[in-house]
TIZAVO-378838 format. One record per residue (C-alpha): x, y, z; residue in one letter; residue number from 1. Coordinates in nm, 3 decimals. Layout:
% TIZAVO-378838
PT | xx | yy | zz | rest | nr
PT | X | Y | Z | A | NUM .
...
This chain:
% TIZAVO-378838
PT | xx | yy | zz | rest | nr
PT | 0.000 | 0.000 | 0.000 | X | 1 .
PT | 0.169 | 0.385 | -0.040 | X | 2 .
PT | 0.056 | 0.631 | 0.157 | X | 3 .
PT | 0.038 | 1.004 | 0.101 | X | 4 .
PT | 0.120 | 1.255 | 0.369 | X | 5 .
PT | 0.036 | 1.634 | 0.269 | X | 6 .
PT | 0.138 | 1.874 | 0.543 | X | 7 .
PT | 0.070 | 2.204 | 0.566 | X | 8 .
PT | 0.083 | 2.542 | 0.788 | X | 9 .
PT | -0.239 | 2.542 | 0.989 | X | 10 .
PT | -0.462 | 2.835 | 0.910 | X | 11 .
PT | -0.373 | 3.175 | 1.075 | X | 12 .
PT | 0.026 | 3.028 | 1.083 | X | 13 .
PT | 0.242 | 3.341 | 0.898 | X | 14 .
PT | 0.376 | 3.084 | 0.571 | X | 15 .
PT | 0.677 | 3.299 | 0.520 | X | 16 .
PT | 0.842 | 3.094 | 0.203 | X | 17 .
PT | 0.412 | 3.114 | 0.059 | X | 18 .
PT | 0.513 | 3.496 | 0.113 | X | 19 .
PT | 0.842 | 3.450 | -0.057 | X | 20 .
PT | 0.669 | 3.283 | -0.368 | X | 21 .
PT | 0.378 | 3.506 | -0.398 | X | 22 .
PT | 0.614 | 3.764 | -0.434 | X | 23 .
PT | 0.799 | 3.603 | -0.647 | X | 24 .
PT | 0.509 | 3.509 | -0.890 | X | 25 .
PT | 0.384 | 3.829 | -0.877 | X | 26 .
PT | 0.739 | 3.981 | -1.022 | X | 27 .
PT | 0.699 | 3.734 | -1.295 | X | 28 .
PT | 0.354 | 3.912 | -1.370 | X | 29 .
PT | 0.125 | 3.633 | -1.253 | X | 30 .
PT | -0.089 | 3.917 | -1.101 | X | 31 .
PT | -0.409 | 3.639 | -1.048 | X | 32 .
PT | -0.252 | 3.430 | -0.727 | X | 33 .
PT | -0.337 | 3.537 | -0.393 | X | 34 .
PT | -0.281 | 3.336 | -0.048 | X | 35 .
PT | 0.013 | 3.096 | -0.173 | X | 36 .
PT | 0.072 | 2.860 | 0.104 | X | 37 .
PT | 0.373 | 2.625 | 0.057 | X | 38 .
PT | 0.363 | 2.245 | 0.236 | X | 39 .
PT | 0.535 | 1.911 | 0.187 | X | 40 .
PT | 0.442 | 1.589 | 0.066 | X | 41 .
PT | 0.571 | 1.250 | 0.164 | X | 42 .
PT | 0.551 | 0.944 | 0.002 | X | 43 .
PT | 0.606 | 0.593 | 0.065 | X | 44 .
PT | 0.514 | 0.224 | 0.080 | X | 45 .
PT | 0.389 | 0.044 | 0.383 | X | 46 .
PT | 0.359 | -0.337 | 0.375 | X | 47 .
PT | 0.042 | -0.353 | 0.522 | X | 48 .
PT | -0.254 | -0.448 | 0.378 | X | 49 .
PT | -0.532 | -0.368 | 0.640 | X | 50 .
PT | -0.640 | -0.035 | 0.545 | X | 51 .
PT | -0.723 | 0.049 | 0.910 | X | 52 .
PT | -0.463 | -0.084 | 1.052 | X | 53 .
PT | -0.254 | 0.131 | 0.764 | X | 54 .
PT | -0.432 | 0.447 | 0.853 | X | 55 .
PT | -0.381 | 0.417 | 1.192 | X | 56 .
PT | 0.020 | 0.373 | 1.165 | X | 57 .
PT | 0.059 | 0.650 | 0.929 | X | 58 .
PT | -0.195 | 0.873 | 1.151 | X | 59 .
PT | 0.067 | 0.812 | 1.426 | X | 60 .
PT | 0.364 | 0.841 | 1.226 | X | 61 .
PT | 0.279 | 1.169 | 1.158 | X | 62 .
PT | 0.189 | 1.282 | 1.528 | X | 63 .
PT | 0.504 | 1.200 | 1.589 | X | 64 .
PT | 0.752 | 1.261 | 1.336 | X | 65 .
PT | 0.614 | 1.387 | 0.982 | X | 66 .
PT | 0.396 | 1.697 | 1.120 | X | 67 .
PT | 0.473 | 1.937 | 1.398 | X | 68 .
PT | 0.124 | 1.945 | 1.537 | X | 69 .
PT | 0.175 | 2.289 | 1.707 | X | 70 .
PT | 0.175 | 2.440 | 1.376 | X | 71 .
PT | 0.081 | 2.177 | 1.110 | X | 72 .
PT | -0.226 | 1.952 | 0.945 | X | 73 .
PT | -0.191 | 1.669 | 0.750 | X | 74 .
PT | -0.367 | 1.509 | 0.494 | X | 75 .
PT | -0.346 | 1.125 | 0.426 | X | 76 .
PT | -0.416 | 0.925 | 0.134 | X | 77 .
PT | -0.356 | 0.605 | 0.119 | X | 78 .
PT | -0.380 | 0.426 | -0.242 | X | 79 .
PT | -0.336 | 0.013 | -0.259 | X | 80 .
């Protein structure tokens, strides 16, 4: 099974480097973006085929490692 981890800047968290490329974008005359946020995406396998079971690893991999939960969401996907 691979599993998809999108995390992001919760709402109301200043996104700096979405600051940085809004800017940027905006220099290059792409005058039509507005509230760029910028996140990370993590993929990999997991030999597991209980979807459950899958969910709840990857749910607790990223309370503890992939996502600082202060600050962050995540999103999970997983795709067999």
């Amino acid at each position: 099974m691979k599993a998809v981890v999108n995390v992001f800047l919760k709402a109301g968290v200043l996104d700096s480097q979405g600051k940085a490329v809004h800017h940027a974008l905006e220099s290059l005359h792409f005058n039509n973006v507005s509230n760029v946020r910028v996140g990370k995406q993590i993929i990999f396998n997991l030999d597991e085929n209980n979807e459950q079971k899958a969910m709840e690893d990857v749910t607790k991999m990223c309370e503890e490692l992939l996502a600082n939960t202060v600050i962050e969401d995540y999103k999970i996907e997983l795709i067999k």
